[in-house]
C-alpha positions in Angstrom: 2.1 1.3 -24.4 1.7 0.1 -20.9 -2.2 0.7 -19.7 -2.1 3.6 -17.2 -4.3 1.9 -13.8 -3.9 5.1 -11.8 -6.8 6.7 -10.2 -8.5 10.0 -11.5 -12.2 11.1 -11.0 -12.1 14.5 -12.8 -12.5 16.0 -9.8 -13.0 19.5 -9.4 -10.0 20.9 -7.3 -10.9 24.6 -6.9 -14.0 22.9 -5.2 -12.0 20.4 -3.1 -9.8 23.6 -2.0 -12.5 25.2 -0.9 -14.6 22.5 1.1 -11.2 21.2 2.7 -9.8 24.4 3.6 -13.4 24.9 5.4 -13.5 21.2 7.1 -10.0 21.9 8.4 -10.3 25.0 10.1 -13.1 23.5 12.2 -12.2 19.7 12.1 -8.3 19.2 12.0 -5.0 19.0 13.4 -3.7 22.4 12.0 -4.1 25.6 14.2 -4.6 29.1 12.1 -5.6 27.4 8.7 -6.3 30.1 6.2 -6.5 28.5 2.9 -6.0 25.1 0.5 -4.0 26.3 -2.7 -2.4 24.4 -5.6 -4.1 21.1 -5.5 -3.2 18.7 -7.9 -3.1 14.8 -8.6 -0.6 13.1 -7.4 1.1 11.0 -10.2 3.2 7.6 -10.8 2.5 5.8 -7.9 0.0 3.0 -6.5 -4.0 2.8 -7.6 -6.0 2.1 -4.6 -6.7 5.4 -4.0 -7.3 9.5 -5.1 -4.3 11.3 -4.5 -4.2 15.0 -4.1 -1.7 17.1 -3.0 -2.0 20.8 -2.2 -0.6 23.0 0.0 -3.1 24.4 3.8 -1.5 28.2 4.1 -2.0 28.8 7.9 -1.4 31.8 10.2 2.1 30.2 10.7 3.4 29.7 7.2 2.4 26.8 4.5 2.8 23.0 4.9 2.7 20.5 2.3 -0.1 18.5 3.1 -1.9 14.9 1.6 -5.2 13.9 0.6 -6.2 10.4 0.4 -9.6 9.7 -1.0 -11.5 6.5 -1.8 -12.9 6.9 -5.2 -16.3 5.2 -4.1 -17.5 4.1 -7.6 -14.5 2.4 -8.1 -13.3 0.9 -4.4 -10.2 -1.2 -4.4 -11.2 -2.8 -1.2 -13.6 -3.7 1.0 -15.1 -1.2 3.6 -12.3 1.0 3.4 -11.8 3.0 6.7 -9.6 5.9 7.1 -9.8 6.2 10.3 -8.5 3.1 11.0 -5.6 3.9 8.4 -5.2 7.3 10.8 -5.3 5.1 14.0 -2.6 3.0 12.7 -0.5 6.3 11.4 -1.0 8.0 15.2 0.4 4.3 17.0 3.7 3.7 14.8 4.7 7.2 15.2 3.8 6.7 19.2 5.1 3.6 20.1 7.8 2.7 16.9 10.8 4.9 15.3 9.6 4.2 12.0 8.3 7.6 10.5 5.5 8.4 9.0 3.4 11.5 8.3 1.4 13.4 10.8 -2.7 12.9 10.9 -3.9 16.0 10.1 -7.3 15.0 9.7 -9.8 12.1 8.8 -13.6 12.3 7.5 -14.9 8.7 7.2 -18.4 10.2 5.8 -19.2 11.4 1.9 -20.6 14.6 3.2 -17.6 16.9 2.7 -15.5 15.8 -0.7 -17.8 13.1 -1.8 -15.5 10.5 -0.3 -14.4 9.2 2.7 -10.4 10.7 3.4 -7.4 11.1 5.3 -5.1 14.6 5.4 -1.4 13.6 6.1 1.6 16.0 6.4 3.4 16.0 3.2 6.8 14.4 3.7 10.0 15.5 1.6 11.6 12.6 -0.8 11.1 10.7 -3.8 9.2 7.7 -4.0 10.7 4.9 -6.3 8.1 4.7 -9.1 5.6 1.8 -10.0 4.9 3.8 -13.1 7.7 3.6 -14.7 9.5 0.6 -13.2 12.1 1.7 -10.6 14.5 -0.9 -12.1 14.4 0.8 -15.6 13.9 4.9 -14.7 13.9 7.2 -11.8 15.4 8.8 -9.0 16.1 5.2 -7.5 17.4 3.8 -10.9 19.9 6.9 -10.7 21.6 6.1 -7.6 25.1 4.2 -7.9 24.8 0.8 -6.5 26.6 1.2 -3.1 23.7 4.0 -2.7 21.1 1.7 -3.7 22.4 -0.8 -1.2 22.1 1.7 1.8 19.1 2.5 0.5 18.0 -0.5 0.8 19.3 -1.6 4.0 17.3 1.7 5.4 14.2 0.7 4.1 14.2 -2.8 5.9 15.6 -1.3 8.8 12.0 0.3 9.5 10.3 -3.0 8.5 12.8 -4.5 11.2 11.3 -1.8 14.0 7.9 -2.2 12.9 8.2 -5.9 13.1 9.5 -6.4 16.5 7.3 -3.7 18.3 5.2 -4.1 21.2 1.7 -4.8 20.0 0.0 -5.0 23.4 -1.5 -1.6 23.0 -2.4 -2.2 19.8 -6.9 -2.0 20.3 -8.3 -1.3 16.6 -7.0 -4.3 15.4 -8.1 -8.3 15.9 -4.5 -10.2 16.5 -3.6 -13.0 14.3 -4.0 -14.2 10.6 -7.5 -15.8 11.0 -9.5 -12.3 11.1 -6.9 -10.9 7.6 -8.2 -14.5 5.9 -12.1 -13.9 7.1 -11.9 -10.4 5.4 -10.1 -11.6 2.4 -13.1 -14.4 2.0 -15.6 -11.4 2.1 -13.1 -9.2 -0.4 -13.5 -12.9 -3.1 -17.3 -12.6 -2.3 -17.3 -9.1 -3.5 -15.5 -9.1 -6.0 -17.2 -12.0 -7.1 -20.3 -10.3 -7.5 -18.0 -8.0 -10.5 -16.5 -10.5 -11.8 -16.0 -14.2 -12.3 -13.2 -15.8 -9.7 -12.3 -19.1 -12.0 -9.3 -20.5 -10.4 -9.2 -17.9 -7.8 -11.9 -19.9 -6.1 -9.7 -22.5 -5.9 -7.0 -20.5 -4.7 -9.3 -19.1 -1.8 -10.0 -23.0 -1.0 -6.5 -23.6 -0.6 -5.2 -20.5 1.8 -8.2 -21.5 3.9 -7.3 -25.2 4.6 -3.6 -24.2 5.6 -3.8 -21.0 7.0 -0.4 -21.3 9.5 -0.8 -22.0 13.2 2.7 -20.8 14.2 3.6 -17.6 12.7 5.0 -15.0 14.1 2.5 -12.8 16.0 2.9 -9.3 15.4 2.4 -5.5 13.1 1.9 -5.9 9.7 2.3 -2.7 7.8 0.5 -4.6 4.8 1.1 -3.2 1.8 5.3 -3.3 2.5 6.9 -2.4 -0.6 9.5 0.1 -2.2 6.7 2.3 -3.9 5.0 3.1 -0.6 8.4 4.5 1.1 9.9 8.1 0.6 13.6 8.7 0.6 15.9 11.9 0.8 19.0 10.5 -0.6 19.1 6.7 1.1 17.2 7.5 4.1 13.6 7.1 4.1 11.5 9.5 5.6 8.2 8.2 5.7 6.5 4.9 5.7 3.2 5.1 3.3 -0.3 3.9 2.7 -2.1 1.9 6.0 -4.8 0.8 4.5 -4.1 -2.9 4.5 -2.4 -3.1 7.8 -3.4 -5.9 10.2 -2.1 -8.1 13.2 -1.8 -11.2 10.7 2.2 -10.7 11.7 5.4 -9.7 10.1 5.4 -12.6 7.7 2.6 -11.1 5.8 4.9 -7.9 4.7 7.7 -10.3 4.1 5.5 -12.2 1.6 3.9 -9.2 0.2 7.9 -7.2 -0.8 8.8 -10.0 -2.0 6.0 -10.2 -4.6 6.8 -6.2 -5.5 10.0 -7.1 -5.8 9.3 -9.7 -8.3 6.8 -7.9 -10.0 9.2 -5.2 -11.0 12.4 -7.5 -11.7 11.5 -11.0 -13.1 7.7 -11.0 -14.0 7.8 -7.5 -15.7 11.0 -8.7 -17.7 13.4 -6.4 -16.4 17.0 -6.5 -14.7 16.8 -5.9 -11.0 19.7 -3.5 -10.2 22.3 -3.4 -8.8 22.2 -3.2 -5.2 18.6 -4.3 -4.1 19.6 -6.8 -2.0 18.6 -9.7 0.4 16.2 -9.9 3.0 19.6 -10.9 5.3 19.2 -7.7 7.0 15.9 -8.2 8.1 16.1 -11.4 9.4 19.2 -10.6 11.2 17.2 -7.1 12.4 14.0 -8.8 13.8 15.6 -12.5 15.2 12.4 -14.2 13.8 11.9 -17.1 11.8 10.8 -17.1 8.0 8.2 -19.6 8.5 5.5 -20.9 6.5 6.7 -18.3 3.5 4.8 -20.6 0.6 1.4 -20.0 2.5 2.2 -16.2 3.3 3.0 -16.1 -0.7 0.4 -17.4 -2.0 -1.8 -15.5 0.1 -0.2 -12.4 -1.4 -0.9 -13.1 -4.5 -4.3 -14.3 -4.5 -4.7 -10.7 -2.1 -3.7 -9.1 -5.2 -5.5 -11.0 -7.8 -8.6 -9.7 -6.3 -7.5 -6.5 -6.3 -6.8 -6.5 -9.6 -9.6 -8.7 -10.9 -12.0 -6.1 -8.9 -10.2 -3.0 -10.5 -10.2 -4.5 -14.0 -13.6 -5.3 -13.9 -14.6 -1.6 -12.9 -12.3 -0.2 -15.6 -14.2 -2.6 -18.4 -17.5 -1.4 -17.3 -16.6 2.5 -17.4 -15.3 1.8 -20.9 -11.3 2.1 -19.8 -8.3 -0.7 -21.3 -7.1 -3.0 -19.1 -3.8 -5.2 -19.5 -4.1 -8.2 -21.3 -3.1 -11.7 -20.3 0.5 -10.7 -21.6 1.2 -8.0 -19.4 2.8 -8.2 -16.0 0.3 -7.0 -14.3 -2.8 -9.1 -15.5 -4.7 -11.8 -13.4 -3.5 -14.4 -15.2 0.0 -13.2 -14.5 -0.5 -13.9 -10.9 -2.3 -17.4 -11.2 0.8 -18.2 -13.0 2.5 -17.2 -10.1 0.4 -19.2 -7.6 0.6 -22.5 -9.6 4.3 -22.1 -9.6 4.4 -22.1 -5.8 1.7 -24.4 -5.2 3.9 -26.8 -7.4 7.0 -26.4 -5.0 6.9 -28.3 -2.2 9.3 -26.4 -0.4 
């Protein structure tokens, strides 16, 4: 059985309810806010944060909303900032046609839930599972293949208006892929402190000395992949988790849905199906060049080898399984993956 990675603290939810409902009446977007009911963990999808969902009762009916928190024993990243996740939600939906939910409230402090969090509108659809594999069950994996296609021409469709926005207005974020590679040289230090790096360290060596001069400037969503989109049907309806996003430019969340992709086709030994297509569309969409795409993978991966080298390390100190070499998820999974694209010269 496959090692369950997703996060859960335990957490008391009648509390939460309680101390959120409080916090929003005086703190967030919603006007009339009465209560928080029916909280409960959100389940099958990605692990770098606590996810709650729970319904705010106001004076003019219920919404659906979100709650993102960072589970601060166990960070996935480095000084994680909701607000700047919330700053990031509040520009796209501004300045881009690419939806994604409505801020209802940010708390970058402990004081309230114990966490630092972000409250989102919740957004009708499904989300195509990491947990299990899209490719082998699910809503997506129940679609005809025509759908699937459409499906997937809609979803790089808003990476195609995200990618060729107007970042001029853009002021919460450094432009360019030097600051992303300065703050993924701190994220090896840290985790480094956790655990040992081995050939990551030389795998941070390398995406320093040919970080790309000439690629595209521009948004990067940064954590682009099918699990963090909802869909009704083969539309999607909201663009998900910010947490990652940067100015290191489009490239970035071309290398980065490319890995997912891989991850759940070829490296978790499983069919892709029928349907998931090219990235045609989006090259077509955006007019840019696919430049420097080795460096941008590689980058990717050794992003998520921390991530997961950090994560496993916290799980084998609190006494929880982690994959093993052999599963498609492990570290060494994705070294493999780096030495097989440091070895092409292409």
């Amino acid at each position: 059985m496959a090692v369950d990675l997703l996060r859960r603290t335990g957490r008391d939810l009648d509390d939460l309810q309680r101390r959120l409902g409080d916090w929003l009446r005086s703190h967030g977007a919603l006007d009339g806010v009465l209560a928080v009911e029916r909280a409960r963990p959100a389940e099958g999808a990605g692990t770098a944060n606590e996810t709650v969902l729970a319904e705010c009762r106001t004076t003019r009916g219920t919404r659906g909303i979100v709650v993102r928190l960072t589970v601060p024993e166990a960070a996935a990243h480095l000084d994680p900032d909701p607000e700047r996740q919330a700053a990031a939600l509040r520009w796209v939906a501004a300045h881009t046609a690419v939806p994604v939910p409505a801020v209802y409230g940010v708390d970058p402090t402990v004081e309230v839930l114990g966490a630092p969090f972000l409250v989102t509108e919740r957004v009708a659809g499904f989300v195509p599972p990491d947990y299990p594999n899209y490719n082998t069950a699910g809503p997506l994996h129940d679609l005809t293949a025509d759908a699937r296609r459409t499906l997937w021409q809609d979803a790089l469709d808003q990476m195609c208006r995200l990618h060729r926005a107007d970042v001029s207005t853009v002021d919460f974020l450094e432009p360019g892929p030097e600051p992303l590679v300065r703050y993924w040289e701190r994220m090896a230090d840290w985790v480094g402190e956790r655990a040992p790096l081995g050939p990551l360290a030389g795998v941070r060596d390398w995406v320093r000395a040919h970080v790309p001069a000439d690629a595209p400037a521009g948004l990067s969503w940064g954590d682009a992949r099918l699990g963090n989109m909802l869909f009704a049907g083969t539309r999607c309806t909201a663009v998900l988790d910010w947490e990652m996003v940067s100015l290191g430019g489009p490239t970035v969340d071309l290398a980065w849905w490319l890995m997912f992709d891989c991850n759940h086709s070829t490296d978790a030994g499983v069919e892709r199906l029928p349907g998931l297509g090219t990235l045609d569309r989006w090259r077509a969409g955006t007019g840019l060049p696919v430049v420097d795409l080795r460096w941008h993978e590689v980058f990717a991966l050794f992003q998520l080898a921390l991530l997961r080298a950090g994560a496993f390390a916290d799980r084998a100190r609190a006494g929880l399984p982690v994959p093993g070499d052999d599963d498609p998820r492990s570290v060494r999974r994705l070294l493999d993956r780096i030495d097989t694209r440091l070895e092409d010269p292409a």
